[in-house]
N, C-alpha and C positions, 0 to 999 in steps of 0.2 A: 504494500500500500504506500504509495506517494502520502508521507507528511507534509506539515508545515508549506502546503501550496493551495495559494486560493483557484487553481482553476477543477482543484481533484474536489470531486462533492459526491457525498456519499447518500448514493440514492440506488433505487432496482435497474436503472437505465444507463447506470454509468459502472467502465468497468477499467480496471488497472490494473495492467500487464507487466512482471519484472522480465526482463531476459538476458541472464547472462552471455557475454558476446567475448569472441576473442578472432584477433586482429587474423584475418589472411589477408590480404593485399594491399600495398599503395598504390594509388595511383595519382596523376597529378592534380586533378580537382575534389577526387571522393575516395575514400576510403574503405576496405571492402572486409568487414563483421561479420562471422557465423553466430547466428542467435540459437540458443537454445530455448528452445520452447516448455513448456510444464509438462507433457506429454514423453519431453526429451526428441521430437522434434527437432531439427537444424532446419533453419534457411537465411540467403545471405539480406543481409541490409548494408547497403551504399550509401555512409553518410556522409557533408560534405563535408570537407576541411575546413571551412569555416566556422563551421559550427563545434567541431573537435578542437579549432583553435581557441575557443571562449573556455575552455576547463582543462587545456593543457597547451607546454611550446610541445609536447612532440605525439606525435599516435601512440595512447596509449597499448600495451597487449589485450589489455584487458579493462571492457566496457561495462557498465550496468546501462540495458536500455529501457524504459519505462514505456509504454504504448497506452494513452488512455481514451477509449472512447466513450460520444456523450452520445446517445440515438436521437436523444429528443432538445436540438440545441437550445429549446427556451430554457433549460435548467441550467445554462452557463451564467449567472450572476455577476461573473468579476469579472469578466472579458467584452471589449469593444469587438463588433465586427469589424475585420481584419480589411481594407479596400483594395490597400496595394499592398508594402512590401508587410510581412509578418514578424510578429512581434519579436526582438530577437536579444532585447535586454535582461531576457527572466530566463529562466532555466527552462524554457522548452520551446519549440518551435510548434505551430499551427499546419497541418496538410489535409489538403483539398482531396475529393474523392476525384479521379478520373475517370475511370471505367474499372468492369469488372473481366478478368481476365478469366482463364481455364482454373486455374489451381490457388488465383491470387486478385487480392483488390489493388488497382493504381491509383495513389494517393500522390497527387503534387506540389512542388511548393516553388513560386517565383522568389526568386532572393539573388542580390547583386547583380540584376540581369542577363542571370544562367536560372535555367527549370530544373529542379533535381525533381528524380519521381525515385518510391519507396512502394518498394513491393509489399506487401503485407499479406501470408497464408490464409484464405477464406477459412479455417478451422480454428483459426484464433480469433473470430467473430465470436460470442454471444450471442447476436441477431442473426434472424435470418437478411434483415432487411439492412444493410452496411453504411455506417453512420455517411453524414456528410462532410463530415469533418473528423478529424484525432490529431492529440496533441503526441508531440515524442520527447520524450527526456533521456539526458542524457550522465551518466555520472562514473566518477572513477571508481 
C-alpha cells in the first residue's frame, strides 16, 4: 500500500500494485525493468530516464514500482486534471489509456516532447473495464 500520498484513496474502486523490478537494459532515453508480479509473473516496463533521474544520478538494479488504479476518476480528490504536460514534481507520474492490446493495456504519457507508452499485463487489472487513467510510482 502507497503511504503518506494524497492521490492513493482507499476505497473498493481503487487498487495499489507493488512490483518488485530489476534492471535489464539501458538504453538511451528509457530504461528497461523486469517487474515481478504477485502471481510471480514477469513483464518488462520501459521507464524513462527522466523520470529515474528525479530519485537517482544513476539506474538503479533495483526498483520498487507502484501501479495504482482509480476506475471511477471522480474519487481522485487531490488531483487537477492533467491538460498538457503531467505532473512531475510529486513522486508519481499520471498515464493515459491508449488502446487495448492482445495480452496488454497501452497507457501513454507526453513528457519533454517524446510519448513514452507503458505496457501494463491485462491480469493485473481488477476491472474488467480498464481505468482511464493510472498513476506509476517509483522508489528505490
Amino acid at each position: 500500500m502507497i503511504r503518506n500520498n494524497p492521490v492513493f484513496i482507499d476505497n473498493p474502486e481503487t487498487e495499489a500494485k507493488i512490483y518488485p523490478s530489476q534492471l535489464y537494459k539501458e538504453g538511451e532515453k528509457v530504461v528497461r525493468y523486469k517487474c515481478q508480479s504477485e502471481n510471480r509473473d514477469v513483464f518488462d516496463l520501459y521507464i524513462p530516464n527522466q523520470l529515474i533521474n528525479r530519485i537517482s544520478s544513476t539506474n538503479p538494479p533495483e526498483l520498487c514500482i507502484y501501479i495504482q488504479t482509480v476506475l471511477d476518476q471522480r474519487n481522485i480528490r487531490f488531483l487537477k486534471k492533467i491538460e498538457s504536460d503531467p505532473i512531475v514534481d510529486l513522486d508519481y507520474i499520471e498515464l493515459d489509456f491508449t488502446e487495448e492490446m492482445g495480452n496488454s493495456i497501452k497507457y501513454s504519457i507526453n513528457w519533454n516532447n517524446s510519448s513514452n507508452l507503458f505496457y501494463i499485463p491485462k491480469k493485473e487489472f481488477k476491472f474488467k473495464t480498464f481505468p482511464s487513467r493510472i498513476y506509476l510510482f517509483i522508489s528505490l
